[in-house]
N, C-alpha and C positions, 0 to 999 in steps of 0.2 A: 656682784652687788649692783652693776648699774644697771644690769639687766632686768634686775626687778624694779629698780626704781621705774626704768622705762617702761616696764609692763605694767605697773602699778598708775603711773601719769595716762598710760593707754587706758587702762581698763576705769578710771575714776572718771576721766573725763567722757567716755561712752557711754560709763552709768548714769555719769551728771546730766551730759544730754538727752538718755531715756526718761529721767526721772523729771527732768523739767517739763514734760509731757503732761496735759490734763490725763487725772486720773482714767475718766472717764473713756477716752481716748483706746483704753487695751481692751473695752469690749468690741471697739467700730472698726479698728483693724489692729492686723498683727505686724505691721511695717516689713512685713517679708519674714517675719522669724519662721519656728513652725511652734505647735500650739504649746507644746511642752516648754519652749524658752519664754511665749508670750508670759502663761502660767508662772513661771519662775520672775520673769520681770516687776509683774504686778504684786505679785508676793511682798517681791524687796521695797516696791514704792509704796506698799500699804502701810508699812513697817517703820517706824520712827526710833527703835532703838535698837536696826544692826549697825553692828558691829564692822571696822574696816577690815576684818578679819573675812568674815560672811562676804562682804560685797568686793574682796577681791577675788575669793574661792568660788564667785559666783560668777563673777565676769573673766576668767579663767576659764571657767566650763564653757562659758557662752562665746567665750573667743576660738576656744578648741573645738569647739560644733562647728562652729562658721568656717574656719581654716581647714579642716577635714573635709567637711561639704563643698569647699572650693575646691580643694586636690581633687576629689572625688569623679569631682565634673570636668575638672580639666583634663586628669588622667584620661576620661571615657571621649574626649574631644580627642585628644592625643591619639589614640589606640584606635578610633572610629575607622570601619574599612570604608575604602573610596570605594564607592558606587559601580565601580567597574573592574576591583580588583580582582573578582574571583575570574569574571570573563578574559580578564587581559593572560592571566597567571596559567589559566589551562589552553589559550589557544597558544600562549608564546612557548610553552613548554611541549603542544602538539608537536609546532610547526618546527622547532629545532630537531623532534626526532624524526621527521619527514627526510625521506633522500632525494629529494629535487633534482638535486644538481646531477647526482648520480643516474638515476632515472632518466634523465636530460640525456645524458650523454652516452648512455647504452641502446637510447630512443635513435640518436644521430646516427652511432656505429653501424648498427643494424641496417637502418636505412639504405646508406653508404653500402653496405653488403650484397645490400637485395640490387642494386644499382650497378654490381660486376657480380651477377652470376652464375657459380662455376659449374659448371654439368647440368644443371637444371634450374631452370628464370624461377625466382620467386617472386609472391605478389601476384600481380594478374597475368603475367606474360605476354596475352594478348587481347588484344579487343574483344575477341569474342568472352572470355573469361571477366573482362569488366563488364561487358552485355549483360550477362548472366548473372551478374551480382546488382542491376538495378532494371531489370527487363519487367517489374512490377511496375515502373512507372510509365512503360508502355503500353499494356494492357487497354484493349478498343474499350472495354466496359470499364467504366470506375478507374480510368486511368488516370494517370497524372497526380498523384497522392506526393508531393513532397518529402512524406518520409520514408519514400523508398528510396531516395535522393541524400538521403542524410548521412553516407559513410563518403557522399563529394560534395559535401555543403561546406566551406568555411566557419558560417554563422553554427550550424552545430557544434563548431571547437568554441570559438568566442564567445559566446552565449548560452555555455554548459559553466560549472563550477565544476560536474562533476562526469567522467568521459571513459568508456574502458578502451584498455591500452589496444587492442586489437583494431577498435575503429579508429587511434589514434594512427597507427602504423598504416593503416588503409588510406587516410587521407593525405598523411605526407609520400606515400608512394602514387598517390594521382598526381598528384601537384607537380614533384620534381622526377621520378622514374617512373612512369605509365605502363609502359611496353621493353623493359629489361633485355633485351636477348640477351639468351645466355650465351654463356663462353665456353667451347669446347675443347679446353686447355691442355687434354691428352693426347689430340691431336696435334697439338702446336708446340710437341717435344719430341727434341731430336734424340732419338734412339739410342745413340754413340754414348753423345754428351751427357744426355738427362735433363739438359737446358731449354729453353723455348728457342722455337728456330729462330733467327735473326730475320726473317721476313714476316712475324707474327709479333717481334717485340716494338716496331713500332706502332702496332694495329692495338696493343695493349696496353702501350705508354698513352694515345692519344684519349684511350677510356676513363685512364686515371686521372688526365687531366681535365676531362667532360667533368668526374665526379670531386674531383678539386671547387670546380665552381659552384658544382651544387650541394656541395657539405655545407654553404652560407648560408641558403635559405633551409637548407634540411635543420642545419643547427637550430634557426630561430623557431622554426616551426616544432622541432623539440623541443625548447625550452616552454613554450607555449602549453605544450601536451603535456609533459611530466607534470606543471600545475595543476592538471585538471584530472590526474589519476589517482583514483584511489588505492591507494599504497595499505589496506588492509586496518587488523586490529580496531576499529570501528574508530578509525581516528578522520577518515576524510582526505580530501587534497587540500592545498595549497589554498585556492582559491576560493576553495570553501571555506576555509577559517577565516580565510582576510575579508570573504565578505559576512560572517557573522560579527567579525570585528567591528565592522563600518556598519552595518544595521542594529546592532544592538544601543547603541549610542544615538547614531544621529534620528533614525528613524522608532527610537523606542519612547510614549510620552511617560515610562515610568521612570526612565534613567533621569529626564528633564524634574519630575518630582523628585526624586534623590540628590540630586546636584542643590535644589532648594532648600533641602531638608541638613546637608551635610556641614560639617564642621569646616574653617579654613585648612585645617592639617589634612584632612578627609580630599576633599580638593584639590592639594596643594599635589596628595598622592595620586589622583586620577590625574593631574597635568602630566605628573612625570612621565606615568603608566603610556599616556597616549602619546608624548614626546620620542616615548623608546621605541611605540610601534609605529611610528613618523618615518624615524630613521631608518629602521628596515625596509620598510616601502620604500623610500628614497634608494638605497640599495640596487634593490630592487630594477627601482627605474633606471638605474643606472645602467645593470646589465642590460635592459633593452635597450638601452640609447646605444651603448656600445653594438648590438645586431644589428641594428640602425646604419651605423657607423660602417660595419661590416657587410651589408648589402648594399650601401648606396656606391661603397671603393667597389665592389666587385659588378656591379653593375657600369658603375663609369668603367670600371678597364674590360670588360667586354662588349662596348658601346667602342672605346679606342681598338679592339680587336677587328671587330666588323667591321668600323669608319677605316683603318688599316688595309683589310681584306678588299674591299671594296674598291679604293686608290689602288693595287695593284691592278686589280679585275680590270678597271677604266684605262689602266697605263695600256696590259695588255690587249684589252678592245681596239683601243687608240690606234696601238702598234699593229695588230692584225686589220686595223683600215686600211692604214699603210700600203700595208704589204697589196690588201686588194685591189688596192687604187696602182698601186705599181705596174702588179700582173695585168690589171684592164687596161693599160697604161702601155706593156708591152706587148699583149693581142690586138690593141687598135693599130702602134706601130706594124705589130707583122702583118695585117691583112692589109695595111696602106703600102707597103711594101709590093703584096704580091698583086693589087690593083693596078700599082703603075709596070709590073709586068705584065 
C-alpha cells in the first residue's frame, strides 16, 4: 500500500509539473520524451475531465518507458567492449601458448653442445667454413652488401621481431664458440678400463669449465632469440605480439577515437587489460635484469681470474729476475776470480 501511495505522490507530482507547461510548449519541444509519450502527454493536458485513474495508468506507462530506457543504456554502457579487448584477449592467449622459455633453453643446450664437440666440430669449425659463409661480402665487384653480413650482425637479432632459428644458432656460435675443435674422445679411452685416460681428464675438465662461463652469455643471447622465433601455427614470436601490442594502442589514431567514444566501464576494462600486459612485461624485464645480474658476476670473477693469473705471472717474472740477476751475479764473480789469476 505505501508503495502505491509513493508511486502515486511520484507520478502526480511529474504530471503536475508537465501539465503546468504552456500548452503550446509540446509542439516547440519534446523535453527529451520520444514523440509517442510527447503525444500521450498532450493528450492528458488537453483533457479537463481525466480521471486519477487514467493519469496514473498514464504516468505509470511513462515511468516504465523511462526506467527500461535507463536500464537499457546503462546495461549497453555496462557490457560495452573496451577498445582494446579483442587485441589484448588474442595476443595474451597467443603468447601463453608460445614455448619461450622452453625454446630458450634447448637454444642454450645446444649451443653448449656445439662448443664440446665430440667426433666432429659443429657450427663452422673453422675459419675457412665461416669465410665461406660470408665470402659474398668480399666480392671486388658490388661488394660489401651488408646483408651478406647478416648471420654476424647483432642488430639483425635486435631489430628483427621475427628470426629463423638457424640464423639464430649461427650467431650465437660466432659470438661465443667461433672455432669448436672437436674432441676426439675414442682416443682418450683406456682400452682396459673404458674410462678416459687420466692425462686427457684434465684437458676435458678444463673445456667444461671454458663452457661454464660461456653458458652466461650463450643463455642471454638464447633468451633473446627464442623471442624472435617463430614457433609456427601462424601464431608469430614473442616479440611480435608485444610489439603489435604497444602499436596498436599508442601509435593507432583509431584506438585514441575509441577511448573518446567509450563508456567509464568500457575504460575502466581497457585500464585493467593493459595493467595485466604491464605486469608481464615487468616479468619480463625481470628475467633480463636477472642475465644482467648473471653476466656482470661472471664477468667480475673472470676479470678476478685474470687480475689473479697475472699477480702469479709478475710474482713469477719477479722471481725469474732474481734468479738472473743472481746467475749475472755469479759469472761476474767467477771471471773476477779468474782475472785475478
Amino acid at each position: 500500500m505505501q508503495i502505491k501511495i509513493r508511486l502515486w505522490s511520484v507520478t502526480r507530482f511529474t504530471l503536475g509539473a508537465l501539465l503546468m507547461l504552456p500548452l503550446t510548449s509540446w509542439s516547440q519541444s519534446n523535453y527529451g520524451l520520444t514523440d509517442a509519450e510527447s503525444r500521450l502527454l498532450s493528450q492528458i493536458a488537453e483533457r479537463s475531465d481525466i480521471s486519477r485513474t487514467e493519469m496514473a495508468q498514464a504516468l505509470i506507462n511513462y515511468e516504465a518507458s523511462a526506467r527500461l530506457k535507463e536500464y537499457q543504456l546503462n546495461e549497453e554502457k555496462m557490457f560495452m567492449p573496451a577498445p582494446g579487448s579483442h587485441g589484448s584477449i588474442t595476443a595474451g592467449e597467443a603468447i601463453g601458448a608460445l614455448q619461450s622459455d622452453v625454446l630458450s633453453k634447448d637454444l642454450a643446450n645446444e649451443a653448449i653442445s656445439r662448443g664440446l664437440p665430440i667426433g666432429k666440430a659443429r657450427g663452422f669449425g673453422s675459419r675457412i667454413e665461416l669465410f665461406e659463409s660470408v665470402k659474398g661480402y668480399f666480392k671486388p665487384d658490388g661488394g660489401g652488401n651488408p646483408v651478406d653480413l647478416a648471420g654476424m650482425n647483432m642488430a639483425n637479432l635486435l631489430q628483427s621481431e621475427v628470426m629463423a632459428q638457424k640464423d639464430a644458432d649461427q650467431l650465437i656460435d660466432v659470438i661465443t664458440n667461433p672455432f669448436a675443435s672437436p674432441l676426439d674422445v675414442a682416443s682418450m679411452i683406456d682400452p682396459v678400463s673404458g674410462e678416459v685416460k687420466r692425462e686427457h681428464q684434465e684437458k676435458l675438465a678444463e673445456r667444461v669449465v671454458e663452457q661454464a662461463a660461456l653458458s652466461v652469455p650463450i643463455s642471454a643471447l638464447s633468451e633473446l632469440a627464442a623471442k624472435r622465433i617463430d614457433q609456427g601455427d601462424n601464431v608469430g614470436s614473442t616479440i611480435q605480439l608485444m610489439a603489435q601490442q604497444s602499436k596498436f594502442r599508442f601509435t593507432n589514431p583509431q584506438w585514441y577515437g575509441a577511448i573518446g567514444s567509450a563508456s567509464s566501464e568500457a575504460i575502466l576494462r581497457e585500464i585493467a587489460h593493459m595493467q595485466a600486459y604491464n605486469i608481464w612485461v615487468q616479468y619480463q624485464q625481470y628475467r633480463m635484469d636477472e642475465q644482467m645480474v648473471a653476466l656482470t658476476a661472471t664477468l667480475v670473477a673472470s676479470q678476478a681470474k685474470l687480475a689473479g693469473a697475472l699477480a702469479k705471472m709478475t710474482e713469477q717474472m719477479a722471481m725469474m729476475d732474481n734468479q738472473a740477476k743472481d746467475i749475472s751475479s755469479d759469472i761476474k764473480d767467477s771471471f773476477g776470480d779468474q782475472n785475478d789469476d
